[in-house]
ZAMARGU-4260 file (C-alpha; in steps of 0.2 Angstrom, whole numbers, plus 5000, padded with zeros to 4 digits):
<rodrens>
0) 5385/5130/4949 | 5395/5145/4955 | 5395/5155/4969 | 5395/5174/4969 | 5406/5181/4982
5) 5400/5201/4988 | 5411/5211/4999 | 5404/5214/5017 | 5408/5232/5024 | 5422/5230/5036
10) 5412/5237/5050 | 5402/5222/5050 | 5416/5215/5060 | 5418/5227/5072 | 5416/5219/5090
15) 5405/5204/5084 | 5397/5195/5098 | 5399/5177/5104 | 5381/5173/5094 | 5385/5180/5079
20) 5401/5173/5077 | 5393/5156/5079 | 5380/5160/5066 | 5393/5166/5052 | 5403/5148/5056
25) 5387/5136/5055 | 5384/5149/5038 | 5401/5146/5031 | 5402/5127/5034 | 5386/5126/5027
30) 5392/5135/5010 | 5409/5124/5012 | 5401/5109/5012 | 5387/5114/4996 | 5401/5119/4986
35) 5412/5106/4988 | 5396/5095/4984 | 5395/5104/4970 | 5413/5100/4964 | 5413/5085/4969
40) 5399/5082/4957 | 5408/5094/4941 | 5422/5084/4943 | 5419/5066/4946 | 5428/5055/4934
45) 5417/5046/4921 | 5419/5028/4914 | 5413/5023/4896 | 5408/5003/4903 | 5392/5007/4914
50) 5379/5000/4904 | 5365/4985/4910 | 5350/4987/4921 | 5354/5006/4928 | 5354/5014/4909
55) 5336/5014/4914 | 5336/5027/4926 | 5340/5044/4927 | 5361/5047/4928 | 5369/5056/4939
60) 5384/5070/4936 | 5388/5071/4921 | 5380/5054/4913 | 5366/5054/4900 | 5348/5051/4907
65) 5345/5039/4894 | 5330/5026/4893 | 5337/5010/4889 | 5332/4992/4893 | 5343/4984/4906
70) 5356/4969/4899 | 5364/4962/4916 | 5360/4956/4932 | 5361/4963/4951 | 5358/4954/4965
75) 5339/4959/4965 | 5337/4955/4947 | 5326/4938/4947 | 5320/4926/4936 | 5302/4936/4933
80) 5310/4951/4932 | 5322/4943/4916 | 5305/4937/4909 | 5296/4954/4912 | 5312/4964/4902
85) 5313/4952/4888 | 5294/4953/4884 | 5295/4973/4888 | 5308/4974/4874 | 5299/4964/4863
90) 5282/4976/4864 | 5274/4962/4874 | 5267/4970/4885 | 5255/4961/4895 | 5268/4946/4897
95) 5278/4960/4904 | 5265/4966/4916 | 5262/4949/4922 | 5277/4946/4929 | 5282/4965/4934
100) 5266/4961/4947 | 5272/4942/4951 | 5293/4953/4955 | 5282/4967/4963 | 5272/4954/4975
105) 5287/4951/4981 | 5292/4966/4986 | 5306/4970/4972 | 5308/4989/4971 | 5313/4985/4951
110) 5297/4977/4946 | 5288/4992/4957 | 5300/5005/4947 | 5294/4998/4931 | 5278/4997/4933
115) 5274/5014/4938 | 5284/5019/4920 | 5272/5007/4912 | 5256/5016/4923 | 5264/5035/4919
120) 5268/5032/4899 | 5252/5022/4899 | 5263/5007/4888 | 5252/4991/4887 | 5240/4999/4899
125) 5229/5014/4899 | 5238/5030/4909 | 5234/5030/4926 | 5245/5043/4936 | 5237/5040/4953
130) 5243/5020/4949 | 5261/5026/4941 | 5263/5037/4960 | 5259/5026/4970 | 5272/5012/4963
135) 5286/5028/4963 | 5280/5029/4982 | 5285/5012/4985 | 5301/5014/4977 | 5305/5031/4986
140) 5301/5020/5004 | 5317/5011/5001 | 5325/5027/5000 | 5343/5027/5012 | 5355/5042/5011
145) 5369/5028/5021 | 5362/5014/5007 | 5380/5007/5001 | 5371/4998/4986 | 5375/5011/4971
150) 5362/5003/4961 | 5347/5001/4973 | 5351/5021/4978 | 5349/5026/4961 | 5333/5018/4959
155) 5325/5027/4974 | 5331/5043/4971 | 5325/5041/4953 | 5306/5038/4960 | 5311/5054/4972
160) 5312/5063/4956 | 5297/5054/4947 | 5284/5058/4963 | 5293/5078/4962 | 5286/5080/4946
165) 5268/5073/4952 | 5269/5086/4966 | 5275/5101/4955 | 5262/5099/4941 | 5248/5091/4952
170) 5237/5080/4942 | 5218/5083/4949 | 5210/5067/4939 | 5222/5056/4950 | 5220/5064/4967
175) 5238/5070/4965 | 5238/5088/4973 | 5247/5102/4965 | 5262/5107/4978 | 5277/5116/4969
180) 5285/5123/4987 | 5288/5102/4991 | 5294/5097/4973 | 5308/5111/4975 | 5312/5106/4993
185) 5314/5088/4984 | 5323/5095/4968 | 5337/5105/4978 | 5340/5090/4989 | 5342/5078/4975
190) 5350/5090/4963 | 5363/5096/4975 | 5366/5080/4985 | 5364/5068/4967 | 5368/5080/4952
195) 5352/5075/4946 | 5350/5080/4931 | 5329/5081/4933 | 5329/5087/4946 | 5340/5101/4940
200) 5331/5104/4925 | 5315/5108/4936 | 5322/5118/4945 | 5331/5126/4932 | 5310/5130/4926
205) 5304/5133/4944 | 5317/5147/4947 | 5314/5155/4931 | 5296/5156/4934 | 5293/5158/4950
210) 5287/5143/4954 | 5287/5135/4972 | 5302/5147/4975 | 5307/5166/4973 | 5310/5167/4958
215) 5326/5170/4948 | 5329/5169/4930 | 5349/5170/4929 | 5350/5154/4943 | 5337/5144/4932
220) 5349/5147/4918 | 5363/5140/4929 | 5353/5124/4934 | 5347/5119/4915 | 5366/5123/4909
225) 5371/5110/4923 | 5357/5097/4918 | 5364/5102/4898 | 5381/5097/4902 | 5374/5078/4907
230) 5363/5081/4889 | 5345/5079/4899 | 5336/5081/4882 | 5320/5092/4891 | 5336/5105/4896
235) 5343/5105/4879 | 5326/5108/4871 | 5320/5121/4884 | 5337/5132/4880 | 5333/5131/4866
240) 5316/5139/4865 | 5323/5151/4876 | 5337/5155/4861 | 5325/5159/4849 | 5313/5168/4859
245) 5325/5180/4867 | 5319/5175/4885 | 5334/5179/4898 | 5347/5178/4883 | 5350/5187/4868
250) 5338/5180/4850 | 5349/5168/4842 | 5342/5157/4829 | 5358/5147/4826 | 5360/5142/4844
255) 5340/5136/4845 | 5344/5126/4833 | 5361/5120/4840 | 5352/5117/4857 | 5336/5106/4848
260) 5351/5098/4839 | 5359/5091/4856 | 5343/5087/4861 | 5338/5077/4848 | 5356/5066/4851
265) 5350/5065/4869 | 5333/5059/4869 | 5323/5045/4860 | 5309/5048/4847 | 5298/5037/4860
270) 5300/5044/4873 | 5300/5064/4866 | 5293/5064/4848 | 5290/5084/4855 | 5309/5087/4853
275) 5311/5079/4836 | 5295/5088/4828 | 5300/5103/4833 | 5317/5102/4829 | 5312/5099/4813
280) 5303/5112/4814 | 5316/5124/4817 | 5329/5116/4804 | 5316/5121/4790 | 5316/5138/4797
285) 5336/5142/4796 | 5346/5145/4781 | 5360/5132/4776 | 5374/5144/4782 | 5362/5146/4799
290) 5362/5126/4801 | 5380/5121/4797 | 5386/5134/4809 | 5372/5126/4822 | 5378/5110/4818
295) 5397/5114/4822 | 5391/5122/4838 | 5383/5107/4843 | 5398/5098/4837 | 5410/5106/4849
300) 5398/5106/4864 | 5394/5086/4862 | 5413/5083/4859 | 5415/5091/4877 | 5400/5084/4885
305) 5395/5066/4877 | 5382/5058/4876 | 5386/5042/4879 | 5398/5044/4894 | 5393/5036/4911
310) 5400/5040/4926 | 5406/5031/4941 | 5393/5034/4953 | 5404/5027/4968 | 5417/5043/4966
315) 5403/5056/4966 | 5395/5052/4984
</rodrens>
């Protein structure tokens, strides 16, 4: 994200008291200290070998918040929780639930992660949202911004996001009340501490509409570029409508459909089938000269941002 630098009348300077000059220097520090956040976060170096248990959770700066099944084992990585993955991978889900709950007993913030992904997607059990939040709670309890263990931090500040995203929405039929003002409190922290891409994607949404905060489309576009460059699949997409609808950029067809392209590359047809209809959608819709040019476009952008890079999560905190 940048920051926008305005020139101050030099009479602002003239004789400033002993309080004021304090102020300005807290005020500067603080901006210091966000934007070298900030770079710190743009520029960390990536690795291509993170794969195993954390390839389930969102990524940080600049990785992929991909959904994939965890191969390798951390120190909290037990023998029911082995049991629970396999079965998960294999669709047996009530294997898998069984010994989630047996990890979760005891006290395993993995097996309470999973879990509430099982409760909020609703796989092998109905949807519950008021079950799926209060195993993210659980998660987020653990939560320590002086935690040295890179993967137990990235779990807890992933069930952060997840409870976020209850609060921003709300959901009435599970108790869960609607407050958008507390998810964006939530998001900045995260997004801005973390370069989490969730978090920045909402609130790339919230700023543009209002939401929780003042509102302010052309930083919403800022926040969803950043949570693009990681390829968060819902950003892509969501740039993408805007593109063809002419909402705070100019009508282009061509880069809707590059933008549904990335998005498709980013997400899986399970977890978003959304994305991949309507990408389809849009693809019938173009002319062959309008989807060639989309697909180099997309080409270019995925050659500079992967989607399959990982990043060294160590380098960015």
């Amino acid at each position: 994200m940048q920051t926008s630098i305005q020139r101050v009348d030099s009479n602002v300077f003239a004789k400033p008291s002993s309080d004021r000059l304090a102020k300005r220097a807290v005020t500067s520090l603080v901006c210091l200290i966000a934007a070298l956040l900030l770079l710190m976060q743009t520029f960390a170096p990536a690795r291509a070998d993170e794969t195993g248990v954390m390839a389930d959770f969102y990524s940080y700066l600049p990785a992929v918040p991909d959904i994939k099944m965890p191969e390798i084992s951390i120190p909290f990585w037990t023998d029911d929780l082995k049991k629970a993955k396999k079965a998960y991978n294999k669709g047996n889900y009530d294997r898998a639930m069984k010994f989630f709950r047996r990890a979760s007993e005891d006290g395993n913030i993995v097996a309470d992660w999973y879990l509430g992904h099982m409760y909020r997607t609703g796989r092998g059990v109905q949807r519950d949202d008021a079950t799926a939040y209060s195993y993210y709670s659980r998660v987020a309890e653990f939560y320590d911004p002086d935690e040295t263990d890179q993967n137990r931090l990235r779990i807890t500040v992933d069930a952060m996001v997840r409870i976020a995203d209850y609060q921003r929405t709300g959901v009435a039929s599970a108790g869960i009340t609607q407050n958008p003002a507390a998810a964006a409190r939530a998001y900045l922290k995260i997004a801005t501490t973390y370069g989490h891409p969730a978090a920045q994607h909402a609130l790339g949404i919230m700023s543009i509409k209002g939401q929780g905060m003042k509102r302010n489309p052309q930083q919403g576009l800022k926040w969803l570029i950043a949570a693009a460059r990681k390829r968060h699949a819902s950003s892509e997409a969501y740039l993408g409508e805007l593109y063809l609808e002419g909402k705070l950029v100019r009508p282009d067809r061509t880069r809707a459909v590059m933008w549904y392209i990335l998005a498709k590359q980013s997400a899986r047809p399970e977890e978003n089938p959304e994305i991949f209809n309507r990408a389809a959608q849009l693809e019938g819709r173009v002319s062959k000269d309008e989807r060639l040019e989309a697909e180099a476009r997309a080409k270019v952008w995925n050659e500079q941002y992967p989607k399959d890079r990982r990043v060294n999560v160590a380098a960015e905190q």
